[in-house]
C-alpha positions as CSV (number, residue, x, y, z in Angstrom):
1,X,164.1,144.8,107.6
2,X,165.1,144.9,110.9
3,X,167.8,147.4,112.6
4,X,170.8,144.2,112.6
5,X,170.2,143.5,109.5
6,X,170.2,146.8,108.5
7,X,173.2,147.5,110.1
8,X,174.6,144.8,108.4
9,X,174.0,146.4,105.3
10,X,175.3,149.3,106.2
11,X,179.0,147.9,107.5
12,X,178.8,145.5,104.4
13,X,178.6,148.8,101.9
14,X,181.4,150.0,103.9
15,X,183.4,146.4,103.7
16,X,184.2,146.4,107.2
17,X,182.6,144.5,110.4
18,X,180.2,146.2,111.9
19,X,181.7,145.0,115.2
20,X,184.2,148.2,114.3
21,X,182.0,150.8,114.5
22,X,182.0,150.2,118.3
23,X,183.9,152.5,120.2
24,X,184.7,153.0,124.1
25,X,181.6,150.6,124.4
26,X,179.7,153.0,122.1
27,X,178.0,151.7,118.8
28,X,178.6,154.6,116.8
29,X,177.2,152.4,113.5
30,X,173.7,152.2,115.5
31,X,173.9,156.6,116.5
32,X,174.5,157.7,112.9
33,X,171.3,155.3,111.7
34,X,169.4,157.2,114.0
35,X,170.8,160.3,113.2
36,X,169.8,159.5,109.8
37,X,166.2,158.8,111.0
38,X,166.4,162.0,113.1
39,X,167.6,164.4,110.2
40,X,164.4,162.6,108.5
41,X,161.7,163.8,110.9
42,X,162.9,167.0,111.7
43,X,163.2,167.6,108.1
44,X,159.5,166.2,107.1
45,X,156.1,165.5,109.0
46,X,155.6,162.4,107.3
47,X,152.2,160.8,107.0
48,X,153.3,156.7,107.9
49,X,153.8,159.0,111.2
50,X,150.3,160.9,112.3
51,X,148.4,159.0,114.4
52,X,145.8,160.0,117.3
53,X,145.6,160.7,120.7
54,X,143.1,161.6,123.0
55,X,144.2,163.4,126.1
56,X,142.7,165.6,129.0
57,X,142.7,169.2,129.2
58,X,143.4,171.5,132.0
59,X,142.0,175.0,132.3
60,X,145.6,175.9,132.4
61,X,146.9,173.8,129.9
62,X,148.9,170.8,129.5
63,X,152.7,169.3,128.8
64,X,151.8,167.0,125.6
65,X,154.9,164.8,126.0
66,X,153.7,164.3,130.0
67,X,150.3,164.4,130.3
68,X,148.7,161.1,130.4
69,X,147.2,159.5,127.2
70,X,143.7,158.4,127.2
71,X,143.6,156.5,124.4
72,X,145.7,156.0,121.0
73,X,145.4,154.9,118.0
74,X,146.5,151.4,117.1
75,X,150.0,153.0,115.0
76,X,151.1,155.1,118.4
77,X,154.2,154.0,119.0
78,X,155.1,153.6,122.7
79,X,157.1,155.6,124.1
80,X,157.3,158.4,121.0
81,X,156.7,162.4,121.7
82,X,154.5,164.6,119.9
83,X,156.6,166.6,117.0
84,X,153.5,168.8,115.7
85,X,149.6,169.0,116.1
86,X,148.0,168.3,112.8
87,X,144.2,168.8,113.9
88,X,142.4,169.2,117.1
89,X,138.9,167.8,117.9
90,X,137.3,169.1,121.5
91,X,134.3,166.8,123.0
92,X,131.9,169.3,123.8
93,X,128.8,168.7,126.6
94,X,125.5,167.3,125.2
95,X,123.8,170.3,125.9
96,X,125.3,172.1,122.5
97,X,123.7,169.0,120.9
98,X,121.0,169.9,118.0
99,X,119.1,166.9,118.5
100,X,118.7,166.5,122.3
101,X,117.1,163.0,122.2
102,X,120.0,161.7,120.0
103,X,121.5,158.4,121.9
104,X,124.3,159.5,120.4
105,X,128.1,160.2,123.1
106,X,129.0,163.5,123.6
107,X,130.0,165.1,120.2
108,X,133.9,166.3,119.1
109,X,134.0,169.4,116.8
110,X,137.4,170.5,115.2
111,X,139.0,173.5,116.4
112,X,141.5,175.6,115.1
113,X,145.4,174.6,116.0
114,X,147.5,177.6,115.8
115,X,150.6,179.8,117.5
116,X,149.9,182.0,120.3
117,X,151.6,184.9,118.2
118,X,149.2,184.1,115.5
119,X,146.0,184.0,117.8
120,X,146.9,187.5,118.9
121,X,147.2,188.4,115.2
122,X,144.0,187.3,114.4
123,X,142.0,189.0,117.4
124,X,143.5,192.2,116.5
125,X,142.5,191.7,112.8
126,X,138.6,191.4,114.5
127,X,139.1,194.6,116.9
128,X,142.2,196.0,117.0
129,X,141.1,198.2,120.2
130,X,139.6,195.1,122.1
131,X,141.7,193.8,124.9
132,X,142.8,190.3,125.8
133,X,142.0,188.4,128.6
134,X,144.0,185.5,128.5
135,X,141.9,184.1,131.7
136,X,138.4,184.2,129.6
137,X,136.7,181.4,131.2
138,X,134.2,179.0,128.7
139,X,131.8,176.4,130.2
140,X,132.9,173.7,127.4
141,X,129.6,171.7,128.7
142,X,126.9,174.0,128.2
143,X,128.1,176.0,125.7
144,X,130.6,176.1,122.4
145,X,132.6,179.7,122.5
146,X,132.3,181.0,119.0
147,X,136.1,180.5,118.1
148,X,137.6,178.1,120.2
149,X,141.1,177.8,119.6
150,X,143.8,174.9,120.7
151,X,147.2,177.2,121.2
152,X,150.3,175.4,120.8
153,X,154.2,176.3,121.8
154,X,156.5,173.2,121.6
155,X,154.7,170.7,123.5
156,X,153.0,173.2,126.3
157,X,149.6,173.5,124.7
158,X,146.3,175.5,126.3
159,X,142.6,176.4,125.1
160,X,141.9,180.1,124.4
161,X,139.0,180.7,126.3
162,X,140.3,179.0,129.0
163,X,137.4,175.8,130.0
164,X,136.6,176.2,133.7
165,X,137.2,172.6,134.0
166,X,139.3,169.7,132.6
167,X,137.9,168.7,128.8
168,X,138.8,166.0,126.7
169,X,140.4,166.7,123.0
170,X,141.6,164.2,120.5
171,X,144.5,165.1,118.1
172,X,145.8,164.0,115.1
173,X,149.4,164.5,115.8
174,X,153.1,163.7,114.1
175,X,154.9,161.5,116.6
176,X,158.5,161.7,117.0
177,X,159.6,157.9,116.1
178,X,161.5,156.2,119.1
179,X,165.3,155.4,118.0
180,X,166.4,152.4,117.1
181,X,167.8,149.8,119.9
182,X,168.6,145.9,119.5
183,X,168.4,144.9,122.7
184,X,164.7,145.5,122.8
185,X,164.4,143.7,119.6
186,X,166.2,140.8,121.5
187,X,163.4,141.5,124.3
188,X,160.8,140.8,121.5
189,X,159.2,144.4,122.3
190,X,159.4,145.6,118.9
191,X,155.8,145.0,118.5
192,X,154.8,147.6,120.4
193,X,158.4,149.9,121.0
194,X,159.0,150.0,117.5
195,X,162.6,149.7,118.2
196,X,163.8,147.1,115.5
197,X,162.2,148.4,112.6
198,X,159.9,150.8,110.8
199,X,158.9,152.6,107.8
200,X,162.2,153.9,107.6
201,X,163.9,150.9,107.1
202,X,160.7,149.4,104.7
203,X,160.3,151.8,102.5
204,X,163.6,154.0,102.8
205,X,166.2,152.4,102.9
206,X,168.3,153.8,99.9
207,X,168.3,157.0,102.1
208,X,169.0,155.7,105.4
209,X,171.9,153.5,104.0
210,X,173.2,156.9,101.9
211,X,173.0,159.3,104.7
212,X,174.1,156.8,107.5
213,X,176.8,156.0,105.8
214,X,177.5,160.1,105.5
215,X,177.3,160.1,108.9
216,X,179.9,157.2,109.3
217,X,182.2,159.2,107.3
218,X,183.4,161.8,109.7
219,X,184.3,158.3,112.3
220,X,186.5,156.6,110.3
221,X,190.2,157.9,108.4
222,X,190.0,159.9,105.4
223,X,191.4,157.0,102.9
224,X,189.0,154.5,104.3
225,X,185.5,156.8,103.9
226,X,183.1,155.5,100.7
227,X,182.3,158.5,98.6
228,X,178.5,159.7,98.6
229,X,177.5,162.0,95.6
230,X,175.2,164.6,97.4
231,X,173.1,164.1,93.7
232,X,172.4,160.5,95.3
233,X,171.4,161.1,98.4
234,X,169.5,164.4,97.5
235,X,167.7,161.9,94.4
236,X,166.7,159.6,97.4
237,X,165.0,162.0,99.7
238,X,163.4,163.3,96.9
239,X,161.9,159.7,96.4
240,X,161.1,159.8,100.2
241,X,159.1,162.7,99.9
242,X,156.9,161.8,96.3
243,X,156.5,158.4,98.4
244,X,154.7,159.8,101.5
245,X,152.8,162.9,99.4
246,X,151.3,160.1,97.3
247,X,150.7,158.0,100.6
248,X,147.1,160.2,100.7
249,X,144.6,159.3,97.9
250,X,145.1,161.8,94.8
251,X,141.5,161.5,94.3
252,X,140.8,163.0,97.9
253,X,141.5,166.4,99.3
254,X,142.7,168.6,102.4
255,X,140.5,171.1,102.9
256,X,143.3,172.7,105.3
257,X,145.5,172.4,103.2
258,X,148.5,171.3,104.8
């Protein structure tokens, strides 16, 4: 389902045109969809949502929603931000390679992702009376430090040590979904922009109608709203999140955990 047909849907559940939702030029049927997607993904990191990138390092760090992208994974959606970092893998030099006539490319190891508060945690749990120096420097292509960690705080992230040159990483990350917009569906760039549709409107769109519609609500006069039972809407994110849980083999298992 597409976003004009969805919105369709939407205006017809609330028997009126959705060329009345438009205000002072403003669709204001189109900003509470996507504030029904928003409230979604700040909610929930939902799997239909992790893809990969692989990006370059700086020794003193990097903006992940500037830096440029390497490379992505085919269900990137242009344009999207990264919400959280799942997993981290850094490409280490060939020298830290066991077999050293493998023909195989440089290797990627997994690293640990975690807060700057909780790295410092952790090193005081090791030595509580060691220092830190937070410009430790690491040869990433001769050597692999023995804990090397990927520190993220919004979307400034940095390597503790600190590589001495850029490295290449690739991460599994949850990607903010772009919002919805028609006129690039009219363009024909939903393909790639994701724009006019996605998993949101495929597989949920009990909740999007029930919470856009709630939204919708506080626009138009109080004898004119369509009454939402909280149970309803509450019973359909409930089915939005058994849906992506189960997305994830049952036979399989995280070994992180998360």
């Amino acid at each position: 389902m597409t976003i004009t047909q969805f919105k369709k849907v939407v205006s017809g559940y609330m028997l009126r045109q959705k060329e009345s939702f438009i205000y002072d030029e403003e669709d204001v049927l189109l900003f509470a969809i996507n504030n029904a997607k928003l409230f979604a993904q700040r909610t929930h990191n939902f799997e239909m949502a992790v893809t990969t990138i692989r990006v370059v390092m700086t020794p003193s760090g990097i903006d992940l929603n500037a830096a440029p992208i390497a490379w992505t994974a085919p269900n990137f959606y242009k344009n999207s931000k990264v919400k959280t970092v799942k997993r981290a893998y850094l490409k280490c030099g060939a020298s830290v390679v066991k077999d050293p006539c493998s023909c195989k490319s440089d290797p990627f190891y997994p690293i640990e992702v975690i807060s700057k508060a909780a790295l410092i945690n952790k090193l005081r749990r090791m030595d509580n009376l060691s220092p830190i120096y937070w410009d430790e420097k690491c040869d990433y292509s001769r050597t692999l430090p023995n804990c090397p960690t990927l520190i993220c705080q919004a979307s400034h992230a940095f390597l503790y040590p600190q590589p001495t040159h850029e490295v290449d990483l690739v991460l599994d990350i949850v990607q903010w979904l772009p919002d919805y917009n028609e006129v690039a569906q009219e363009n024909e760039e939903c393909n790639t922009d994701a724009h006019a549709t996605d998993f949101f409107l495929e597989y949920c769109k009990d909740f999007m109608l029930f919470r856009s519609i709630s939204e919708l609500n506080f626009f138009i006069k109080d004898d004119e709203r369509v009454a939402i039972s909280q149970k309803k809407l509450d019973e359909a994110w409930q089915s939005v999140i058994k849906w992506d849980g189960e997305l994830v083999d049952g036979a399989s298992y995280d070994l992180e955990g998360d």
